[in-house]
Structure formats: C-alpha cells, structure tokens
N, C-alpha and C positions, 0 to 999 in steps of 0.2 A: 504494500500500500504506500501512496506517495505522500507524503507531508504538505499539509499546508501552512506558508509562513506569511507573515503581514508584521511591515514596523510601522508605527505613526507613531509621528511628532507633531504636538500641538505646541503654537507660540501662540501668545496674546499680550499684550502692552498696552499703555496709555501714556502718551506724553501730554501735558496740561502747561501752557503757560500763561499766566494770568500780569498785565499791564498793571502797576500800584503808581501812586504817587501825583506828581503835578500834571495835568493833563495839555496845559500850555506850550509847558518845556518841554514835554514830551514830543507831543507834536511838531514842536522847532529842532528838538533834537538837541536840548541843551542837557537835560538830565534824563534818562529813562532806568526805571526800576521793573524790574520785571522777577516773578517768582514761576520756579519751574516745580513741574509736581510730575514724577514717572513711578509707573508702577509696569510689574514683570512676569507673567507666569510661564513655564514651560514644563511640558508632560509627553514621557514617550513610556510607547507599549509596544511588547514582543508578542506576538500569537502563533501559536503552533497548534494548528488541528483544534481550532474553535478554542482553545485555553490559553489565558495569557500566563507567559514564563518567565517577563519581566516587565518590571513596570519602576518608573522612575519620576519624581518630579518637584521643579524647586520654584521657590518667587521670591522675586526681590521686592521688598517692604516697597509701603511708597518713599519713595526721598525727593527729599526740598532741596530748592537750591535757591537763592539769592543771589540777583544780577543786577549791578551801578554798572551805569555807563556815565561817563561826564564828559562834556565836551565844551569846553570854557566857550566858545567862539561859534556854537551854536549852528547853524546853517552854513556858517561859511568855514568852517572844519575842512571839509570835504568838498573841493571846488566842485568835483563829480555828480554829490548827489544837492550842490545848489542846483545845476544845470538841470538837472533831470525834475526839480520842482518848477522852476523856473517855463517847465515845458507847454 
C-alpha cells in the first residue's frame, strides 16, 4: 500500500501603524510620530495516511515600536519630495 503525505504551512501576520501627535507638522513633515503594532502566527503539519505525525507552531506576541522622525526645515529637507508637492 502507498502512503499518503501532505505538509502545510500556515503564516498569518498583522502589521498596524497608527499616525500620533501634531497633525500640522505632520503633514508639512516637520515632526511625525508614528506607533507600529505586529503580530505573528505560524503553524505547520505533517500527515501521513489521514494522521498527523507532526505538528509544530509558534507567534510572536504583539510588539510596539515607537517612531520620531524630525526634520528641522520641514518641506524643504528634501528638495525631492518639495517638488513632488509642489506638483
């Protein structure tokens, strides 16, 4: 009789970033705060002949992260992305 095998792997994620702070500067690009929020799951399974043989699976918590960006001189930091407002 022949064996029957089958591997899955399931991934699933969430990356979240949510805009905090002055909504002005933000928009001119003088200050932006931004908070990142990810989460992680992954799950694999072995089947052989209708029975799983192995089965394995981990997540990574959710984790924060906290991001300043400053940019003293605001729009004109970046002659590039004046230009591309400018448009």
């Amino acid at each position: 009789m022949r064996e029957r095998r089958a591997a899955y792997e399931v991934k699933l994620g969430r990356l979240r970033t949510k805009g905090e702070g002055h909504l002005p500067l933000d928009v001119l690009g003088f200050s932006r705060h931004r908070v990142i929020t990810e989460w992680s799951f992954v799950a694999q399974n072995v089947i052989i002949n209708d029975k799983v043989v192995y089965k394995l699976w981990s997540e990574t918590p959710r984790l924060v992260q906290k991001k300043h960006d400053t940019n003293p001189l605001g729009p004109f930091q970046d002659p590039y992305k004046l230009m591309t407002l400018l448009r």
